[in-house]
C-alpha positions as CSV (number, residue, x, y, z in Angstrom):
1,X,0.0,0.0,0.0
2,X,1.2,3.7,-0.3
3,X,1.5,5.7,3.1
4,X,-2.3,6.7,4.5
5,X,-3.7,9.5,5.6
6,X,-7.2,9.9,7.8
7,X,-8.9,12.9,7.4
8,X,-12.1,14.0,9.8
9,X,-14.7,15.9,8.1
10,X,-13.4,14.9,5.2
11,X,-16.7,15.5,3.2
12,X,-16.6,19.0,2.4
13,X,-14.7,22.4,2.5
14,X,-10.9,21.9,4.3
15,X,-11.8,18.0,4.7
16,X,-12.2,17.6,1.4
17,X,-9.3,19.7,-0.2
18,X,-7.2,17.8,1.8
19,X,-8.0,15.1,0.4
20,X,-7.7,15.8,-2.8
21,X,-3.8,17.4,-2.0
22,X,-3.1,14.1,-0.1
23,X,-4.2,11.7,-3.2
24,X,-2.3,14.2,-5.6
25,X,0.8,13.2,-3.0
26,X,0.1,9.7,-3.4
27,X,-1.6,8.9,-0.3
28,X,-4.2,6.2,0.3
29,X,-7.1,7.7,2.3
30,X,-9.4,7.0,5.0
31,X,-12.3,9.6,5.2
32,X,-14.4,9.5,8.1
33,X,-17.5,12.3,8.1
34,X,-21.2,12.4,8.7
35,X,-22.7,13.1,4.9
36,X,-22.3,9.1,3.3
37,X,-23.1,10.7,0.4
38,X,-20.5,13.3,0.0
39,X,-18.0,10.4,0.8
40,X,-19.0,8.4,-1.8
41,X,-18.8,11.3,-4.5
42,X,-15.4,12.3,-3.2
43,X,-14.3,9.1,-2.9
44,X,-15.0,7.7,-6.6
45,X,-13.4,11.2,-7.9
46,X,-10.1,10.6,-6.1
47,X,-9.8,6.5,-7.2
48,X,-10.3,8.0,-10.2
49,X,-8.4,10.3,-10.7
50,X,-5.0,9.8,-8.8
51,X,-5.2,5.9,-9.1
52,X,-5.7,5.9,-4.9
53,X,-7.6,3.2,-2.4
54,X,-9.9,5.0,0.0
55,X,-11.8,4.0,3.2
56,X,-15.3,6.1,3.8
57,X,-16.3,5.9,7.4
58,X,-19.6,7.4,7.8
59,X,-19.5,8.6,11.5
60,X,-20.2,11.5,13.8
61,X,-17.3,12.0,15.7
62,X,-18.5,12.4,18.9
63,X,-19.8,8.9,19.1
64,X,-17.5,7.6,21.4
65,X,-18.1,4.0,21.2
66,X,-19.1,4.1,17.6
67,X,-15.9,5.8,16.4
68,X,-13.3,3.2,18.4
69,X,-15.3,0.1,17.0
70,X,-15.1,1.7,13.2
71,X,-11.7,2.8,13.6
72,X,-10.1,-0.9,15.0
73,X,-12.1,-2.6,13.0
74,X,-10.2,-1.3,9.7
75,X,-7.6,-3.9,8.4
76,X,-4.2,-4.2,10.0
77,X,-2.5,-2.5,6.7
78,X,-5.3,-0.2,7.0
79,X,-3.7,1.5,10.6
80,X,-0.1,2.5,9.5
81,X,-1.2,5.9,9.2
82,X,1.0,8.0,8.6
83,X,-0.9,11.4,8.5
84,X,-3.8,12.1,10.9
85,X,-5.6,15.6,10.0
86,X,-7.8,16.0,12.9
87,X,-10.8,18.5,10.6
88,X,-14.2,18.4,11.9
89,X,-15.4,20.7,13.9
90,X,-17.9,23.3,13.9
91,X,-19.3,26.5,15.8
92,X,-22.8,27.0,16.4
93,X,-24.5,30.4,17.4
94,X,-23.3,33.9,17.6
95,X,-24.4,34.5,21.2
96,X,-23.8,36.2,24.9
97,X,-22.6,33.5,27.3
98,X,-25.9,34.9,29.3
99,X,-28.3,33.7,26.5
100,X,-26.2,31.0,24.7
101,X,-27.6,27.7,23.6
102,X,-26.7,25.1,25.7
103,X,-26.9,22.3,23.6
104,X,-24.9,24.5,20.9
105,X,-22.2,24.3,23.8
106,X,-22.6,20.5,23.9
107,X,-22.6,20.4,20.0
108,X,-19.2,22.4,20.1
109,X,-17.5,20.9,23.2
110,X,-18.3,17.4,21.5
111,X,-17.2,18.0,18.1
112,X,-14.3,20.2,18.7
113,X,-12.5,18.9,21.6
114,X,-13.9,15.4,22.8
115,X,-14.3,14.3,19.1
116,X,-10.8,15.1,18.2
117,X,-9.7,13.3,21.3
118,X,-11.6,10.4,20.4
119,X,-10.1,10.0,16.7
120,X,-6.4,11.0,18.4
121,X,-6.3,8.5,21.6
122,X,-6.6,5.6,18.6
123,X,-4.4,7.0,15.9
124,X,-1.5,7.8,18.3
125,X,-1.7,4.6,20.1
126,X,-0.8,3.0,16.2
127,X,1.6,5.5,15.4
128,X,3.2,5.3,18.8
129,X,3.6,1.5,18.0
130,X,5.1,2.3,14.6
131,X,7.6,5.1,15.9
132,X,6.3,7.4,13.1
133,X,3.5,9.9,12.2
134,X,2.3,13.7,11.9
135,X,-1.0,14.7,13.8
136,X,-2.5,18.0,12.1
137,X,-5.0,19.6,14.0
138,X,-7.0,22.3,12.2
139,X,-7.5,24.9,15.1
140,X,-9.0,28.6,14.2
141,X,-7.5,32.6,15.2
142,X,-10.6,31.8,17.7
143,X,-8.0,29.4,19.3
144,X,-5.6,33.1,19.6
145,X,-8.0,35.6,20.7
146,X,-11.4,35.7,21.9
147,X,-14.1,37.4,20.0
148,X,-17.4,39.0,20.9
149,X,-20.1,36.4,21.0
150,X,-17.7,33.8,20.5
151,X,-17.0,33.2,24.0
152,X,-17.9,29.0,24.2
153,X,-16.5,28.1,20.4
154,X,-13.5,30.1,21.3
155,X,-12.6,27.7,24.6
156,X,-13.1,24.9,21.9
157,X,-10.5,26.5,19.7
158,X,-8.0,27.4,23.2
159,X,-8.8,23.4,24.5
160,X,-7.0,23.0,20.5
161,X,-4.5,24.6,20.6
162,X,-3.4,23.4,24.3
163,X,-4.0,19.9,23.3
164,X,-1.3,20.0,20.5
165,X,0.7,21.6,22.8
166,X,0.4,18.3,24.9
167,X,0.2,16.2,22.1
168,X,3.9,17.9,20.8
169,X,5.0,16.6,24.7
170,X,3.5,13.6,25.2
171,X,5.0,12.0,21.9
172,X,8.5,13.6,21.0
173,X,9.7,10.6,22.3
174,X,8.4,8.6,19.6
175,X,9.0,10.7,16.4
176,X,5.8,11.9,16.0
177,X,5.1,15.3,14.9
178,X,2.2,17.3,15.8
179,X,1.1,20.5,14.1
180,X,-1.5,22.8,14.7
181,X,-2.9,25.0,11.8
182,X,-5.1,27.9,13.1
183,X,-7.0,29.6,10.2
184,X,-8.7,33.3,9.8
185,X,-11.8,33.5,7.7
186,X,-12.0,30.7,5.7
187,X,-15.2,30.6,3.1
188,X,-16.4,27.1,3.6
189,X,-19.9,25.4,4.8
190,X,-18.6,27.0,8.4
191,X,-20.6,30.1,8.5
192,X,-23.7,28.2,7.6
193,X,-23.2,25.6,10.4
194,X,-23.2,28.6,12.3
195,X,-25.9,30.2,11.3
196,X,-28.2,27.0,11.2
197,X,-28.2,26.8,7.5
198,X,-29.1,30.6,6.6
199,X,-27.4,30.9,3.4
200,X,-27.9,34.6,3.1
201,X,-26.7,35.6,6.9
202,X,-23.6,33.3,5.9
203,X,-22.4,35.1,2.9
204,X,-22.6,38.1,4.2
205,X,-19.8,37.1,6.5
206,X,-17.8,37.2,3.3
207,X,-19.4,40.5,1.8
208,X,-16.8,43.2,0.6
209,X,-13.0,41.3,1.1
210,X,-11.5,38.4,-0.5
211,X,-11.5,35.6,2.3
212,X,-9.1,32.4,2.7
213,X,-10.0,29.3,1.0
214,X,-10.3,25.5,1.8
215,X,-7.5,24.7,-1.1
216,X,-5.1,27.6,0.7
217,X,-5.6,25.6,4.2
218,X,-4.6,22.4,2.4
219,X,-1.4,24.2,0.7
220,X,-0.6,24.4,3.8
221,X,-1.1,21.4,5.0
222,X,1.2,20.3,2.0
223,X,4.0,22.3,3.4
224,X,3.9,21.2,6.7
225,X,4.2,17.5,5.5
226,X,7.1,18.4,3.3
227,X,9.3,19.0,5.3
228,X,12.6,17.0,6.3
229,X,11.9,14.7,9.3
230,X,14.2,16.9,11.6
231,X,11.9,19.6,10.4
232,X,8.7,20.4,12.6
233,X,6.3,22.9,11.7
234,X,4.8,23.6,15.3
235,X,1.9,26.7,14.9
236,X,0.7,27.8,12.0
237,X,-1.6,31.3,12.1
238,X,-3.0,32.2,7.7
239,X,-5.2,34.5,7.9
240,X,-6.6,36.6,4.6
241,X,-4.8,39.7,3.5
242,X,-8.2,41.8,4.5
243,X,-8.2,40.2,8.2
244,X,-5.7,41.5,11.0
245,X,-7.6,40.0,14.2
246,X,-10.5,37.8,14.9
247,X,-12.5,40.9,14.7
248,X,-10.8,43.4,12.8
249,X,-11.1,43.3,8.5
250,X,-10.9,45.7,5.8
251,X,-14.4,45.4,3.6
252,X,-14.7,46.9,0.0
């Protein structure tokens, strides 16, 4: 087999360009997300068309149980992975901690932190065995600063960041290179998770400056993965040319 790569929320946006940059690299893929059908499209485009074998897991991340069976039930050759792109995650709402949803919280907390944790505690454990690997977690500039409003999907973003910190830590012994990636404004499906599927609310987000987007965050990804193996690439802040905070752009 060629080396594998395992992408969360693979089916779409950030997910799905970096699956397309990994099968252009020659990676075979394992694509976990929630949408079977975007898997399936994505996956038939990439055997296709870079002569790849690919995995679909159709999963929710924050399914505890459900995610350990599906991940050690893969095939033995299937679990020398060598790159783990910890994706999925979401934010839901845009409001005061005083009147904030608190099942949005749960959605966010689940996703963003205990998810990732979920699909890491297994990975690792394989690459820890194989003395090699690259962990990429996908954090946000809401894992840097705090924004109005954005108070609970902001701590997600912190608990990100902190955990690749302690990820770095826990396995330098082994060789294994961790890498957090924390993008600005990114036009994906994000602002519509947010939103709760208003289109129009989303793209307004994007109204009047030229945001980052999901191919730029997987150039990136590329770069990182380039490197030499004495070469880490340890934080990683892109934010668009029109963004200089969280909060802070410059609108046509």
């Amino acid at each position: 087999m060629n080396k594998i790569g395992l992408i969360t929320g693979a089916s779409s946006g950030i997910g799905e360009a970096t699956a397309e940059m990994l099968a252009a690299e020659g990676y075979d893929l394992i694509l976990l997300a929630r949408r079977e059908d975007k898997l399936i499209e994505l996956s038939d485009k990439l055997t296709s068309k870079f002569n790849i074998q690919v995995k679909k897991i159709v999963a929710d991340i924050r399914d505890k149980e459900n995610i350990s069976y599906l991940l050690n039930a893969l095939p033995a050759q299937w679990k020398s992975v060598q790159i783990l792109v910890n994706n999925a995650g979401l934010s839901q709402g845009l409001n005061s901690i005083d009147t904030g949803d608190v099942d949005d919280w749960d959605t966010m907390i689940d996703t963003n932190v205990k998810g990732l944790l979920y699909v890491s505690r297994i990975v690792s454990e394989w690459m820890v065995s194989a003395q090699t690997g690259h962990i990429i977690n996908i954090g946000s500039i809401a894992g840097k600063e705090v924004y109005l409003n954005g108070n609970v999907y902001c701590a997600t973003k912190h608990a990100v960041d902190a955990l690749s910190q302690g990820m770095r830590i826990d396995l330098l012994p082994y060789g294994i290179k961790v890498t957090a990636i924390h993008p600005g404004m990114v036009e994906t499906e994000f602002s519509v998770v947010r939103f709760k599927g208003d289109v129009n609310r989303a793209k307004k987000v994007y109204e009047g400056l030229e945001p980052l987007y999901a191919k730029d965050i997987a150039d990136a990804i590329q770069f990182v993965i380039s490197r030499p193996k004495h070469v880490n690439i340890n934080d990683m802040l892109i934010m668009p040319t029109a963004q200089a905070t969280a909060a802070i752009v410059k609108r046509d």
